[in-house]
MDAnalysis code that builds the backbone (N, CA, C; Angstrom):
import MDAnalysis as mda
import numpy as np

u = mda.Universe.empty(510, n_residues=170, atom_resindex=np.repeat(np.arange(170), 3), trajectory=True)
u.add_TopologyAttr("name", ["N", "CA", "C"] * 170)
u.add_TopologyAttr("resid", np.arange(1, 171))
u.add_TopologyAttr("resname", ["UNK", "UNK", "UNK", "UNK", "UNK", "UNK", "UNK", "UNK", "UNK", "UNK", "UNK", "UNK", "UNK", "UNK", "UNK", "UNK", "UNK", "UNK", "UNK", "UNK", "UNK", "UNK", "UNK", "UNK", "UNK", "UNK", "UNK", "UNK", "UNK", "UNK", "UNK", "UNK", "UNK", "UNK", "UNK", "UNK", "UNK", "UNK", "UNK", "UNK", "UNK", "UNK", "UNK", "UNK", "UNK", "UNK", "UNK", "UNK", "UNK", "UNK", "UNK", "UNK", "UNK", "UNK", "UNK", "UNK", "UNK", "UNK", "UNK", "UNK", "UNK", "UNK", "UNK", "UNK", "UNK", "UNK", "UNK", "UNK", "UNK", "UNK", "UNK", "UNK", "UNK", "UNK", "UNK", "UNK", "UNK", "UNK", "UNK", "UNK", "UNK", "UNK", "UNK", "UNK", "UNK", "UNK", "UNK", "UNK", "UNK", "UNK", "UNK", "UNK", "UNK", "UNK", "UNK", "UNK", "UNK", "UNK", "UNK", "UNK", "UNK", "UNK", "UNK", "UNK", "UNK", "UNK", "UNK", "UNK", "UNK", "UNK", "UNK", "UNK", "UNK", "UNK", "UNK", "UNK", "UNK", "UNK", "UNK", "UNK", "UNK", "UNK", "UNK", "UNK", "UNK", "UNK", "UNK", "UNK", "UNK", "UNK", "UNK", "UNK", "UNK", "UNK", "UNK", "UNK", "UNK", "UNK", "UNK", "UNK", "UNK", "UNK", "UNK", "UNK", "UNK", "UNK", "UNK", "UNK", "UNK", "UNK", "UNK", "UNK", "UNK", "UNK", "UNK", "UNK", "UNK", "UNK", "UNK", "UNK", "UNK", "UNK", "UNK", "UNK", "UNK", "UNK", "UNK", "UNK", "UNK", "UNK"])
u.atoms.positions = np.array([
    [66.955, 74.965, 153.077],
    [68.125, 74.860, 152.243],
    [67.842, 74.195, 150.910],
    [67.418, 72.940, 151.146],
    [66.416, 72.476, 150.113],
    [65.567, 73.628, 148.426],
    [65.029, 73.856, 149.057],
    [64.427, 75.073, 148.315],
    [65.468, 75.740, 147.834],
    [66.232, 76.780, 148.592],
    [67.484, 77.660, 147.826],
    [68.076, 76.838, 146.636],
    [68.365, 75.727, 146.898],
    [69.031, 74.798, 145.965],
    [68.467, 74.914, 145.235],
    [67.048, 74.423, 144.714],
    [66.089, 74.032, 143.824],
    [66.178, 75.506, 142.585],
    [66.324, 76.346, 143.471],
    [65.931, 77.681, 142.901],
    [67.341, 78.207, 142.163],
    [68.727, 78.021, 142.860],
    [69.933, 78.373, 142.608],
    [70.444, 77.620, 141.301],
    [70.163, 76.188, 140.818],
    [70.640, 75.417, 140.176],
    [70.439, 75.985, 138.985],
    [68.902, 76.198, 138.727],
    [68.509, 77.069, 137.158],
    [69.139, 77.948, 136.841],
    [69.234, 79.094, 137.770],
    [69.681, 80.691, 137.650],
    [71.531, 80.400, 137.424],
    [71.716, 79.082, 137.926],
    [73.185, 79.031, 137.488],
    [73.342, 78.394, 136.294],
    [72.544, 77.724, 135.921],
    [72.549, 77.082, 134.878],
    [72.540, 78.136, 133.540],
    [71.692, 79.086, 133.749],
    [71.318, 80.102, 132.554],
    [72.181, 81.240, 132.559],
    [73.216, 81.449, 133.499],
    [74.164, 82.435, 133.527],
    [75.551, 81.504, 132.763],
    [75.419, 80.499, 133.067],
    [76.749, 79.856, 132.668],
    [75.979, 80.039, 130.739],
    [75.455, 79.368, 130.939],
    [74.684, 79.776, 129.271],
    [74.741, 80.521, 128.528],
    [74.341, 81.560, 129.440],
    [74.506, 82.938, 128.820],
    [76.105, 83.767, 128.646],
    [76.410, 83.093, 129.379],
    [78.274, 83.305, 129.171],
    [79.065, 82.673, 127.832],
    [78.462, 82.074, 127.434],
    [78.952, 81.349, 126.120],
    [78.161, 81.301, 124.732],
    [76.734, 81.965, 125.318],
    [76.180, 81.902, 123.833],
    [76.280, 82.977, 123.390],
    [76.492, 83.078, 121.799],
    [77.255, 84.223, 121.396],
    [75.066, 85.372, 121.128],
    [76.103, 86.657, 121.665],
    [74.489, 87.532, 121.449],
    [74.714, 88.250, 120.460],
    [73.552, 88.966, 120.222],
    [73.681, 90.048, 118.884],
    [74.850, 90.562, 118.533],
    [75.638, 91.480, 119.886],
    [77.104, 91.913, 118.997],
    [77.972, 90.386, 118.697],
    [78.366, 89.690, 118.806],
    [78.818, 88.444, 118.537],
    [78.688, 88.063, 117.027],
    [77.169, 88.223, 116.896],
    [76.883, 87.696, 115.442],
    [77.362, 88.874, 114.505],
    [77.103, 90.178, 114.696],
    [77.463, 91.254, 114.384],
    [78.579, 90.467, 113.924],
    [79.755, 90.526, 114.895],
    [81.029, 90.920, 114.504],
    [81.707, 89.808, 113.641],
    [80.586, 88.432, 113.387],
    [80.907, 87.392, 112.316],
    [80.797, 87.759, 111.015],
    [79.554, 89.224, 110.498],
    [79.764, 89.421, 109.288],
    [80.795, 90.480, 109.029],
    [80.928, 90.503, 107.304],
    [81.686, 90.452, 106.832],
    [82.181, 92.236, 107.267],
    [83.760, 92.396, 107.287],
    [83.787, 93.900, 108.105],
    [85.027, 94.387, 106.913],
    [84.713, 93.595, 105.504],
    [85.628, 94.271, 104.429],
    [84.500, 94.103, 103.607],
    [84.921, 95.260, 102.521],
    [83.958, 95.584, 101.192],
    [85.116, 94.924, 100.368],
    [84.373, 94.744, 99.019],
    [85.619, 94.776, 97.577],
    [84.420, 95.537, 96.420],
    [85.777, 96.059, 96.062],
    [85.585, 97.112, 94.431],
    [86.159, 96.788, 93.624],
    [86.048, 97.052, 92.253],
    [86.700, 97.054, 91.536],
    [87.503, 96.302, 90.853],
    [87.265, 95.092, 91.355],
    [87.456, 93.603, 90.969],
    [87.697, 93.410, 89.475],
    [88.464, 92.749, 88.684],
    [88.738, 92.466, 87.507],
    [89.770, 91.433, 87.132],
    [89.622, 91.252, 86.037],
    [90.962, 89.895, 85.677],
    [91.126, 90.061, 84.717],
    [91.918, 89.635, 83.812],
    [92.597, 89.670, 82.563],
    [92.355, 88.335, 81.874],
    [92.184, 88.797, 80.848],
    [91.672, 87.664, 79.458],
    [92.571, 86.421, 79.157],
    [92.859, 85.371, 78.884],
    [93.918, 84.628, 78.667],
    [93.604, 83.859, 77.086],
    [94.983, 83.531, 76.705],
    [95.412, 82.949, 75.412],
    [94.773, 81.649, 75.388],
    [94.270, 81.150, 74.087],
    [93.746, 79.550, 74.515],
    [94.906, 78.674, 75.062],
    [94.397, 77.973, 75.884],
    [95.538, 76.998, 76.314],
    [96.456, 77.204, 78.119],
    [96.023, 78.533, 78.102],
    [97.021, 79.170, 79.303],
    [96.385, 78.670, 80.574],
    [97.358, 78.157, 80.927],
    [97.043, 76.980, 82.524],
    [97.075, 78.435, 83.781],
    [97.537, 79.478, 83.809],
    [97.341, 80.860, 84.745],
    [96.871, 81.830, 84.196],
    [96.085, 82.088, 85.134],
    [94.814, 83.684, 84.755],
    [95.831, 84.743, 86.573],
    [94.905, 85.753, 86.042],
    [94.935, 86.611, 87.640],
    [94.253, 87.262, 87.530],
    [93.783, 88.110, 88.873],
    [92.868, 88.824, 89.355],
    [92.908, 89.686, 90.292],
    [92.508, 90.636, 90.528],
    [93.000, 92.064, 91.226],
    [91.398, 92.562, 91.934],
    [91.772, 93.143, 93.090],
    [90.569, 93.699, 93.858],
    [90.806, 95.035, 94.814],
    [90.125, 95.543, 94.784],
    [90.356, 96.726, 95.742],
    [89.407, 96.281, 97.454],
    [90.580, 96.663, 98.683],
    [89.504, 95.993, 99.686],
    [89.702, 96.915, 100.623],
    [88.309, 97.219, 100.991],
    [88.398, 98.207, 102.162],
    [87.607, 97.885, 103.302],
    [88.693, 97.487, 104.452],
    [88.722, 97.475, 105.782],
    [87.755, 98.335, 106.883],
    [86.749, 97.979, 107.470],
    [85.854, 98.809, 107.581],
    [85.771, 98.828, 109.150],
    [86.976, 97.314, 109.524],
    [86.844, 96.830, 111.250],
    [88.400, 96.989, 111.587],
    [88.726, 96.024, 112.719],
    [90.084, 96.110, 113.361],
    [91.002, 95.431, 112.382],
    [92.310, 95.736, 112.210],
    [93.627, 94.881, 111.392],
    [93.266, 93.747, 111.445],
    [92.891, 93.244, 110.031],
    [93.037, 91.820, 109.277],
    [94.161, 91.515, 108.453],
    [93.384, 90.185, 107.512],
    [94.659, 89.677, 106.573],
    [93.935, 88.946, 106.037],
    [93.646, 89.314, 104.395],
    [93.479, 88.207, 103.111],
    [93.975, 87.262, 103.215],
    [93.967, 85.982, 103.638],
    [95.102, 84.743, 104.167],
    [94.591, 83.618, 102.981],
    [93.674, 83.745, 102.382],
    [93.548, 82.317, 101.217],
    [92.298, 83.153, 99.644],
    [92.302, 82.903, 99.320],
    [90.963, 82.963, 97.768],
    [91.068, 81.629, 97.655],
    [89.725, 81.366, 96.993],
    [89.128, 80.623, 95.566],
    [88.479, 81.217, 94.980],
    [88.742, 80.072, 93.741],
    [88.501, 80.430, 92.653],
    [87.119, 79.568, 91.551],
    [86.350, 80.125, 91.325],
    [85.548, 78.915, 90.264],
    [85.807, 78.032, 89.100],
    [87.279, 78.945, 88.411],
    [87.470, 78.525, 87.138],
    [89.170, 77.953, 87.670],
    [89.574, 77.909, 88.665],
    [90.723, 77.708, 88.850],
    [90.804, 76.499, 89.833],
    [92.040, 75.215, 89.517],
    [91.666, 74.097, 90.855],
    [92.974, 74.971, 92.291],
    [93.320, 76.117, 91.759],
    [94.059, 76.793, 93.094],
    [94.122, 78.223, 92.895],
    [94.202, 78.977, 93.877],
    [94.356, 80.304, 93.942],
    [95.030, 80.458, 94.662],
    [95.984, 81.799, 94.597],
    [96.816, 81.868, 95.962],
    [97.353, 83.393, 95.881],
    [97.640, 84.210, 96.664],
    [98.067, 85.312, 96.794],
    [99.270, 85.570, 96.391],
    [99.933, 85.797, 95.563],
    [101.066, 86.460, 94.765],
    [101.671, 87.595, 95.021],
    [103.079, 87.999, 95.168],
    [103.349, 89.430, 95.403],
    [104.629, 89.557, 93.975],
    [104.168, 90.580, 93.196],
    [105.294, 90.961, 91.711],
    [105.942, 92.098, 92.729],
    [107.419, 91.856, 92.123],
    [108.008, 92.990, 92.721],
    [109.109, 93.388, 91.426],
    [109.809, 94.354, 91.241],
    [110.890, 94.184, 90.544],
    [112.106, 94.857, 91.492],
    [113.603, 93.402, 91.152],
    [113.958, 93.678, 92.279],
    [115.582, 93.637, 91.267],
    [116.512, 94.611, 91.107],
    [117.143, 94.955, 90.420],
    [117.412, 94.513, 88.537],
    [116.005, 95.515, 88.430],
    [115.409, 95.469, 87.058],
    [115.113, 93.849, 86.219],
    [114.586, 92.961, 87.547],
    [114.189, 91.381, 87.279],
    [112.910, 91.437, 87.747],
    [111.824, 91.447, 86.895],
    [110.383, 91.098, 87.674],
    [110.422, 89.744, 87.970],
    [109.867, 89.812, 89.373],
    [109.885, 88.168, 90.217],
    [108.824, 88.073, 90.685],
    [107.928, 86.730, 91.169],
    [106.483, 86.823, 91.190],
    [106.862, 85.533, 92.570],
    [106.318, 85.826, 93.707],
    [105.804, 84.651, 94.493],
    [105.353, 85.192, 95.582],
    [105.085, 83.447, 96.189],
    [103.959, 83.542, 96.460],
    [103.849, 84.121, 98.038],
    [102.418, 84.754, 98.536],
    [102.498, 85.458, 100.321],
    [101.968, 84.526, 100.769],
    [102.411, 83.539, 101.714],
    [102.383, 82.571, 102.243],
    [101.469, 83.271, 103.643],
    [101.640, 84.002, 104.160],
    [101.076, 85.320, 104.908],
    [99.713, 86.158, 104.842],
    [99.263, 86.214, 103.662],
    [98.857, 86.751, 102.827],
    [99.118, 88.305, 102.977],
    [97.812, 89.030, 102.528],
    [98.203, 90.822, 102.720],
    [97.695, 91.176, 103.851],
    [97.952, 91.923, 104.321],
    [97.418, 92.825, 105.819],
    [96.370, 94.088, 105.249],
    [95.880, 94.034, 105.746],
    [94.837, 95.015, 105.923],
    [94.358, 95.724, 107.002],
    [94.947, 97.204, 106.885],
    [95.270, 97.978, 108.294],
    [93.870, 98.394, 108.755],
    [93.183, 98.594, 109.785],
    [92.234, 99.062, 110.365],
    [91.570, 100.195, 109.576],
    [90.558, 100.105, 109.145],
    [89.885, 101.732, 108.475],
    [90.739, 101.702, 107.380],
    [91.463, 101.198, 106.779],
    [92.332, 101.124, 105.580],
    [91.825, 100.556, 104.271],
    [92.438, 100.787, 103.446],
    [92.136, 100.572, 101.975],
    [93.750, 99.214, 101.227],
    [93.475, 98.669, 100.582],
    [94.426, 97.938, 99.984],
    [93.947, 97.559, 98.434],
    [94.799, 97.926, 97.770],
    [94.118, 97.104, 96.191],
    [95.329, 96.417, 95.671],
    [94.685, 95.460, 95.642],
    [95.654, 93.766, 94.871],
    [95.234, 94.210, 93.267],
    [97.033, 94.284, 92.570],
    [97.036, 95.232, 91.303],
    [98.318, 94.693, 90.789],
    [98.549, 94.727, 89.191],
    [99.443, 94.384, 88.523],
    [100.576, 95.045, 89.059],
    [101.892, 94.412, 88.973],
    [103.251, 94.768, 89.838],
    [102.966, 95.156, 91.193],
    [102.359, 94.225, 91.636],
    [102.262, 94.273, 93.422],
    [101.477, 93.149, 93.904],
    [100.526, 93.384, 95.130],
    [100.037, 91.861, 95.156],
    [99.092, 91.726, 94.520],
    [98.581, 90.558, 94.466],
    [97.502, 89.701, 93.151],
    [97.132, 88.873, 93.502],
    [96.154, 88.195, 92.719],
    [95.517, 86.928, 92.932],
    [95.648, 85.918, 91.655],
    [96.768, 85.150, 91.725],
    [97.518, 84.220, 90.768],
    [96.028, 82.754, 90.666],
    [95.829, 82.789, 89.728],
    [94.548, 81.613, 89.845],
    [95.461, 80.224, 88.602],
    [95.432, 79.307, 89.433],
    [96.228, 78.132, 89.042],
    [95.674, 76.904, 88.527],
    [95.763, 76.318, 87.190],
    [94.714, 75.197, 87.074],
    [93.793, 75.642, 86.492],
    [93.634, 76.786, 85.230],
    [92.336, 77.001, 84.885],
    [91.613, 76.067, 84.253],
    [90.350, 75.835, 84.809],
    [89.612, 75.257, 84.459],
    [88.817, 75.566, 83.040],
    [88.937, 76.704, 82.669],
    [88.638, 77.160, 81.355],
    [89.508, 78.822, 81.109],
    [89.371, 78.850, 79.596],
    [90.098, 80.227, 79.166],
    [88.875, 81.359, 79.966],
    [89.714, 82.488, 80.510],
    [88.811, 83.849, 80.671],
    [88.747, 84.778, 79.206],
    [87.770, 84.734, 79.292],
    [87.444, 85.909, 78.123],
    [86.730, 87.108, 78.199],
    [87.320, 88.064, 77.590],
    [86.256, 89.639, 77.870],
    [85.091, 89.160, 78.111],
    [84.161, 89.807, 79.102],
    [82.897, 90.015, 79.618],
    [82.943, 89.077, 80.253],
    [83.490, 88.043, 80.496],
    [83.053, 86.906, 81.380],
    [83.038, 87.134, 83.069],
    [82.822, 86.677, 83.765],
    [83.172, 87.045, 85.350],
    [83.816, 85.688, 85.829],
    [84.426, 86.048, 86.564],
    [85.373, 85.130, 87.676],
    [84.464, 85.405, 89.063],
    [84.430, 84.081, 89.512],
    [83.528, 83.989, 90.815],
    [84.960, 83.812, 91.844],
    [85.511, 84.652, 92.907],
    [86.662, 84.431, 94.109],
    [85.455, 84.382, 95.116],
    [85.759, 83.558, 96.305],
    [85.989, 83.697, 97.573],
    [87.520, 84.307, 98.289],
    [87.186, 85.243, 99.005],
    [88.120, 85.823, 99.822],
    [88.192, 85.549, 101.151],
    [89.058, 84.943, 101.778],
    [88.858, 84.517, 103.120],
    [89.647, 85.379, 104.170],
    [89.374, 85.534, 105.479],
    [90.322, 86.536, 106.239],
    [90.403, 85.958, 107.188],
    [91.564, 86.759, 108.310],
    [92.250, 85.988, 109.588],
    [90.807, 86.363, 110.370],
    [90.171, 87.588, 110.643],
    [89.011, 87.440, 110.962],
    [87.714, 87.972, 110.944],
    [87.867, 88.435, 109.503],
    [86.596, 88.701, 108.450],
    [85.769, 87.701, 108.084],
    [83.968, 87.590, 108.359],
    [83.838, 86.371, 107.372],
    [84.067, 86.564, 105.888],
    [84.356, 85.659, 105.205],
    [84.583, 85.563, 104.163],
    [83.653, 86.295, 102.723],
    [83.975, 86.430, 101.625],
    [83.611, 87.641, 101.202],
    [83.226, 87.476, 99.363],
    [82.254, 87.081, 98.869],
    [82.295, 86.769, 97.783],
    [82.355, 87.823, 96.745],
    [83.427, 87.402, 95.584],
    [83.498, 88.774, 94.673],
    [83.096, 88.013, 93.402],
    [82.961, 89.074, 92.669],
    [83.154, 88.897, 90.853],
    [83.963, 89.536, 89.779],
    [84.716, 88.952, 89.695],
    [85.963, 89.880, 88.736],
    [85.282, 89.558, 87.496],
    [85.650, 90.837, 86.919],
    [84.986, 91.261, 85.458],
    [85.925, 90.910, 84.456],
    [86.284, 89.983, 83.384],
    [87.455, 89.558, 82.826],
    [87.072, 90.749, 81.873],
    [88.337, 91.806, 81.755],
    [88.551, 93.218, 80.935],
    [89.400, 93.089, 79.979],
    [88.969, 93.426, 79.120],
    [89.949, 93.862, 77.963],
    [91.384, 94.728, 77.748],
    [92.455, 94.101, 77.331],
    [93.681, 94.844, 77.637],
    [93.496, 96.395, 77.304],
    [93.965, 97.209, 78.269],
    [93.909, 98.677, 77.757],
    [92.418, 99.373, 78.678],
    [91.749, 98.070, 79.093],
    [89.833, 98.910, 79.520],
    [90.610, 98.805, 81.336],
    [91.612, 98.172, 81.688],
    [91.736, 97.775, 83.184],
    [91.523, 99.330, 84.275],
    [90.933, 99.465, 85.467],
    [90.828, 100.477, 86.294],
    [92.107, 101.207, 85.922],
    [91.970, 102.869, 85.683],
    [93.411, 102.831, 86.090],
    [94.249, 103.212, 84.651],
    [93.503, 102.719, 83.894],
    [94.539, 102.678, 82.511],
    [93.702, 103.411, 81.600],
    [92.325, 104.502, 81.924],
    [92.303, 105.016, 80.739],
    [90.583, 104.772, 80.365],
    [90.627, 103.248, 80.173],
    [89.494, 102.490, 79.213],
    [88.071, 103.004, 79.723],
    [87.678, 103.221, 81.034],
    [86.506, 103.230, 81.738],
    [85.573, 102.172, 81.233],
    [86.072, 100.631, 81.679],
    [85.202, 99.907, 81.218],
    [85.108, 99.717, 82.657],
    [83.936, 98.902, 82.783],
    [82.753, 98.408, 83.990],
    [83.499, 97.231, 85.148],
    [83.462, 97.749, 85.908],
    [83.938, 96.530, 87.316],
    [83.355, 96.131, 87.703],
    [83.814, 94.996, 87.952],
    [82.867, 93.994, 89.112],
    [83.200, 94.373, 90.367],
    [82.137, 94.172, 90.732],
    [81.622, 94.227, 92.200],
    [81.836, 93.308, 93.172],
    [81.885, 94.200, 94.691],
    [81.537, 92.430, 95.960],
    [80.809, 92.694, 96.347],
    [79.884, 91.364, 96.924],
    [79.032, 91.157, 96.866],
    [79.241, 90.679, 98.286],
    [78.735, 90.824, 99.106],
    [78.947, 89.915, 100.994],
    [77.838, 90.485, 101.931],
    [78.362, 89.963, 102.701],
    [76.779, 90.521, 104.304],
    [77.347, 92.113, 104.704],
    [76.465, 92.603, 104.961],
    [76.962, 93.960, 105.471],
    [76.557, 95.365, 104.760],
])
């Protein structure tokens, strides 16, 4: 009996182990399972304490949610939704953030949701980049670069000027 013991204790020891240490798919499913495109921000006036920033994000795993950003040049960021709601544009904030449906696409865009950056730490100016972190309910997190664009060059409007890119694991 002795013996069985001796022999049973390990083999239980390394199953309980192995029950909790996370394996290859595990780590897998910690990186990042959203892309971003198309990233950009808008230029600001000297002096202007709010910038914003817009991204295109595509969902590549199961239903998430954008739930926080930072920002480099900003001491807050926060997810914004513009709506106009009997011919009054109104701006606040998604406490929620955005959802992001499975295999789905979402782009955070002027008159809809956004990325309101609060506290600038300096003016944005054409060509410059904005460094965001994007965080998710359970995406790892996702580093972008918004391209600060010139009024009129934004995706969308014509200009075909150059986007920033994301940049993450995956």
């Amino acid at each position: 009996m002795i013996r069985v013991r001796s022999i049973l204790a390990p083999l239980l020891m390394a199953a309980a182990l192995a029950a909790v240490t996370p394996g290859p798919a595990d780590a897998q499913d910690a990186a990042s399972t959203v892309e971003a495109s198309a990233a950009w921000s808008r230029p600001t006036i000297r002096g202007a304490r709010a910038g914003v920033a817009f991204v295109t994000l595509r969902n590549k795993g199961p239903a998430d949610r954008l739930v926080a950003v930072e920002a480099d040049v900003a001491k807050m960021a926060q997810i914004h939704l513009a709506e106009v709601v009997d011919g009054i544009a109104r701006m606040r904030p998604l406490a929620d953030g955005v959802a992001l449906p499975a295999g789905g696409t979402v782009t955070l865009k002027p008159e809809g949701a956004h990325i309101m950056l609060m506290g600038l730490t300096q003016p944005l100016r054409v060509g410059e980049r904005v460094h965001l972190t994007l965080r998710f309910k359970v995406a790892a997190p996702l580093t972008v670069e918004a391209t600060v664009l010139a009024p009129g060059a934004e995706p969308g409007m014509g200009g075909g000027a150059t986007q920033g890119g994301g940049h993450g694991p995956g």
